[in-house]
Structures are given as structure tokens and as C-alpha cells.
N, C-alpha and C positions, 0 to 999 in steps of 0.2 A: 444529154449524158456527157458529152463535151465540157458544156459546164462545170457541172458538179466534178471532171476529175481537174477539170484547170483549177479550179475553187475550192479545194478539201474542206478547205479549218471553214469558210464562209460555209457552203454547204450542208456541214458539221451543226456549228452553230444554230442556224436555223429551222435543223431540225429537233436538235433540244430544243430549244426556242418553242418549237408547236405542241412537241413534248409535256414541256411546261405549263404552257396555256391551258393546254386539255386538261392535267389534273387539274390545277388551278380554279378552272371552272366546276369540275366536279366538286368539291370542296365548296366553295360559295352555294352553288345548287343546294348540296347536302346543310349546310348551314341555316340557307333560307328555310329550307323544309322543317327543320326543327325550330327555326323562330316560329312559326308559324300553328305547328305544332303544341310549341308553348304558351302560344296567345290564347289560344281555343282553351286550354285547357284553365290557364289561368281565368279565362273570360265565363268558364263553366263555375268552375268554383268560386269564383265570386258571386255571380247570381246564387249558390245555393248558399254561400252566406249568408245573404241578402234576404234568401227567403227564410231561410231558420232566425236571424235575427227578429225577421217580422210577425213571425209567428205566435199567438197568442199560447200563453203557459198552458199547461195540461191541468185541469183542477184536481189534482191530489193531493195526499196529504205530505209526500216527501217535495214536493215545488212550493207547499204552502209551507212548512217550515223552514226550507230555505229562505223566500222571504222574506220570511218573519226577522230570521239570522240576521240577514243582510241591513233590514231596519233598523233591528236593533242597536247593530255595531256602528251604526251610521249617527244617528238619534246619540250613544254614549262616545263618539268623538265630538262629536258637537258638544254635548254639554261638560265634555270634561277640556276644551277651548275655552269654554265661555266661562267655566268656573277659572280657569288661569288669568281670563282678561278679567274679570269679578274681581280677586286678588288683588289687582293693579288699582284700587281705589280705596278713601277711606270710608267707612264703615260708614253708615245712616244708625245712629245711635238715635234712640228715644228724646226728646227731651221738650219740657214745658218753656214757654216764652222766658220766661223769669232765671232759667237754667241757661239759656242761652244770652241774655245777659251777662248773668253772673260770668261766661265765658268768653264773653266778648272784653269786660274789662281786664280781667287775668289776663288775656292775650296782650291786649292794650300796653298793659302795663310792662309783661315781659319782651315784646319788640321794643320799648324802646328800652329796654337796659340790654338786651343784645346787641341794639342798634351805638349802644353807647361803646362797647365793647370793643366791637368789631371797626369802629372810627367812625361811620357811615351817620350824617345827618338826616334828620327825617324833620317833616315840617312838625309845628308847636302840636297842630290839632288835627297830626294826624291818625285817622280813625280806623285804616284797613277799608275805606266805602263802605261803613256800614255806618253811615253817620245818624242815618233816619234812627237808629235803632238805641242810640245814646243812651236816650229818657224815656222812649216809646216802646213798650214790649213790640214783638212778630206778632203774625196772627197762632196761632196754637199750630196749624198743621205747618207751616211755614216755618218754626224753631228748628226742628230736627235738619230740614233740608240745610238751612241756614247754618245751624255747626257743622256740617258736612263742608260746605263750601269755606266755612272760617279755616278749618285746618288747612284744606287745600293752599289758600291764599298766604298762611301763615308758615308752610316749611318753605313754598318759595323765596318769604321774607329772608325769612332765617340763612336759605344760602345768597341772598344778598349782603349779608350781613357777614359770611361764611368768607364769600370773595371778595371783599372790602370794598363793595363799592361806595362811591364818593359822597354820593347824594340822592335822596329820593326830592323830586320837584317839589314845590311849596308853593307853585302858582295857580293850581285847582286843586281839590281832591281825590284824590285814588279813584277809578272809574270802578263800577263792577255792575257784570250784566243781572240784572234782577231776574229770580226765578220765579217760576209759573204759580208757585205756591205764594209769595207775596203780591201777585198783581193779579192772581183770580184766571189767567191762562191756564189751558190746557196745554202740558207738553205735548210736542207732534207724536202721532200715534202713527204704527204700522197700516198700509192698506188694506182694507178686509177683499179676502177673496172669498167668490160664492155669494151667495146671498147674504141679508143684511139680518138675519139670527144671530151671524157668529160672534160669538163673546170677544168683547174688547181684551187686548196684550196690551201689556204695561211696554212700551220701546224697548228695544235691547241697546240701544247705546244713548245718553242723555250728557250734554255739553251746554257749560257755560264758559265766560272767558270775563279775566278781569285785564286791567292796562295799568302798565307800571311805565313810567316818565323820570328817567336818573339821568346821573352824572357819573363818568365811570372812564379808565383806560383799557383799550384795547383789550390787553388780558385780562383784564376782569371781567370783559362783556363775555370774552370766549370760556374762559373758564364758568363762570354762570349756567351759559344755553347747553355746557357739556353734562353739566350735574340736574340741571332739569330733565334734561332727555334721557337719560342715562337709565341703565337698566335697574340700580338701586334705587331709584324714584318710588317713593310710598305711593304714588299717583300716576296716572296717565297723564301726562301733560303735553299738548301741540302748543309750541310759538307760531302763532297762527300771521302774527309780523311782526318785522326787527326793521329799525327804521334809525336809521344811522348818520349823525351828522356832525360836525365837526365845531366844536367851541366859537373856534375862528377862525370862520371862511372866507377865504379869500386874501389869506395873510400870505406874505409870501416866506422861502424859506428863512432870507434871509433878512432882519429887520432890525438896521443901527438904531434907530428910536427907543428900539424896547431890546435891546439886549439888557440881561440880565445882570452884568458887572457894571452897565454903564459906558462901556465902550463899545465903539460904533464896529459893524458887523460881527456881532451876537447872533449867535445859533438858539432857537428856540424852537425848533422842529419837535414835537416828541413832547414837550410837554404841554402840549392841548391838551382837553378831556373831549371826550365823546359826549354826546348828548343822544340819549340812547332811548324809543319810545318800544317798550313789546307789551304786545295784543300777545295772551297767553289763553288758552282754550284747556279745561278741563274737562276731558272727558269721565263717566262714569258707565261702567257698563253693567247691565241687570244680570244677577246671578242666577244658575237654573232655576227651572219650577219645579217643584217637589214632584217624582214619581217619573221623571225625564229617563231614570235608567233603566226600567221596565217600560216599554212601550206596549201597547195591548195590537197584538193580529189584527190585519187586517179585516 
């Protein structure tokens, strides 16, 4: 007792001090008890999510038209995607060997008076890669594919033509991958699943790719790969590679020899060309199957 009256304020303190702790504790106690509380019950109703999710449907007929609903709406997103990437291609027109010819020189003849237009030199003989095809009809089922693939090949020209590039190569000719209709291949088909009854699917997506080999600056290559990809594109086209190299490598920037006026340290930076190789990949994608937006119940 002594103490506590020599020591008020210390005394004081202290006892608020225990004061304190004791609610303090009761407050955490109380806290834990409702985490705890909360766990159980969260831990409850998740298993009975768990079991209702796992639950098999009730066979009626309001859980079977739902279904159905749910099918449906799924089955006509999908095919009204597949009609918008469909869009993105050009048409598979009809056409006999002899028509696709006849189409092949017309093109012929109109790239190179665009090619004249537009500045851009093209080699004497060159043919678009369809060289086989000169004097030699396609095989009949192989024409349609074939003008399919000519247009493709033919508006990429044309915006070569568009963004003035300098030159197409004249050291090979024009590469282009051969389709399955000209070499007797079967295009790659989807996996069957289930057993081996089920009727064969035409792919839903079919790609070929041709390679262009120019001569070009900077902004021309970029304005080019802008208008290929670009959303106004009549086609789906991937640059599947851009391979980029420089006229004259290994010049340095600055070169008395070849300055341009003839006197010694002449700037020639900037005017190199590019030597520009692109692998360009056309995609085509299959349009729905008739009857896609009525699905039939389970």
C-alpha cells in the first residue's frame, strides 16, 4: 500500500494498463470465434455446392428444354463466328480448267500494267507461281481451288504495287505452296472421335502460303505488312516470316569512295534498299453446315 500511494500516476497506469489487456483479449477471443465460425460455415456450403454441382439433372421435361436452350445458343455463336471468319476469304467459285486459264492470263497481264504504274519492276516471265499452268490445263477439281488461291496472291500484288515497292526478285520464280487438289493429297482432316463410323468433316480452317522476294525501303515494307493485316483485308492473311536484310551490309556510315557528289566523306546512310523475303500464309476458313442453327435435343 505504501507503494501505490508513493507511486499514484505509476500505480495508475498499470492499472489501466491490465485494464486494457483484459478487454483486448476479449476482443481477439471474440474475433477468433467468429473466424472460426466462418470457416465451418464457408467449409459447409462449399461441399453443398459441390454436391449440387455434381449432381446428375432430374429427367424432365423443363431441365430437358433448358438444355436444349443452352445448346442451341452455344451451336448458333459458334456458327455465326465461323460465318464472320468464312467472310474473311474469297469465295471458291466454280470453274472448268480452261476458265481458270483464261484467268490466269487476265491477271497476268493486269499485274504487270499495275506493276508498270505503280514503278515496281517485276521479272520478264514472271508468272504469279503458276508456271506449270501456262500451256497445261489443272486437273478439273484443282481449277476452282486454283482461282481461289490466284486472287489471294493477286490483291497482295496489287498492294505491292499500292506501296511502290522497288522490285520483285528475277533470280527464281515466285514460290507457291501446291494444294492438295493439284498433287492428289488429302487436306489434313479433324480427329474422329468415338468410333470409326463417324462421317468424315471437311477442316474448318485450310492454309496455304506463297513467298514474295523484293526490293523495297523501310516504309514501304511497313506500310505493306500494315494493309495485309489490316482489317480491310478481302482475306485472312498470316506473314508467317519477314526476313530483312540490308542491300549493303557491312558498309560503313560513312564512305569517301562512294559519296555521291564525288567528294570524300559523302553521307549515303538511308539510301540502301532492303532486301525483303515474306512467307505469307493464307488462311481459309469453312463456312457453317447447313441446319447449324436448329440443333436437334438431345
Amino acid at each position: 500500500m505504501n507503494w501505490i500511494k508513493e507511486n499514484k500516476f505509476l500505480s495508475g497506469f498499470l492499472g489501466v494498463l491490465t485494464v486494457g489487456i483484459g478487454v483486448l483479449g476479449y476482443f481477439v477471443l471474440d474475433a477468433m470465434d467468429r473466424v472460426d465460425t466462418a470457416q465451418e460455415n464457408y467449409t459447409a456450403q462449399a461441399s453443398d455446392l459441390a454436391r449440387l454441382q455434381n449432381l446428375p439433372l432430374t429427367p424432365s421435361k423443363k431441365n430437358l428444354d433448358a438444355l436444349v436452350a443452352q445448346k442451341t445458343e452455344a451451336v448458333n455463336v459458334i456458327a455465326e463466328y465461323q460465318a464472320t471468319l468464312g467472310a474473311k476469304s474469297f469465295p471458291l467459285e466454280p470453274m472448268t480448267p480452261e476458265q481458270f486459264q483464261d484467268q490466269l492470263k487476265a491477271t497476268k497481264t493486269a499485274i504487270f500494267a499495275r506493276a508498270a504504274e505503280g514503278g515496281t519492276k517485276l521479272p520478264p516471265k514472271f508468272f504469279l507461281g503458276f508456271e506449270a499452268y501456262e500451256t497445261t490445263p489443272p486437273k478439273p477439281e484443282a481449277a476452282a481451288p486454283l482461282g481461289r488461291q490466284l486472287k489471294a496472291i493477286e490483291w497482295v500484288l496489287n498492294q505491292v504495287f499500292e506501296n511502290r515497292i522497288l522490285e520483285i526478285d528475277d533470280k527464281e520464280p515466285m514460290k507457291r505452296e501446291l494444294l492438295p487438289e493439284e498433287t492428289g493429297r488429302k487436306a489434313a482432316e479433324p480427329p474422329k472421335k468415338g468410333g470409326g463410323g463417324a462421317p468424315k468433316q471437311k477442316p474448318l480452317v485450310v492454309t496455304h502460303s506463297f513467298e514474295l522476294k523484293m526490293k523495297c525501303r523501310q516504309q514501304q515494307l511497313a506500310g505493306l505488312l500494315n494493309v495485309i493485316v489490316g482489317p480491310k483485308a478481302p482475306q485472312f492473311y498470316i506473314p508467317r516470316l519477314v526476313q530483312v536484310a540490308n542491300e549493303k551490309p557491312g558498309v560503313s556510315r560513312v564512305d569517301p569512295a562512294k559519296a555521291a557528289d564525288g567528294k570524300p566523306g559523302g553521307y549515303f546512310l538511308g539510301n540502301e534498299h532492303l532486301v525483303v523475303t515474306l512467307l505469307i500464309e493464307v488462311v481459309n476458313f469453312a463456312e457453317p453446315a447447313a441446319g447449324t442453327k436448329n440443333p436437334s435435343a438431345p
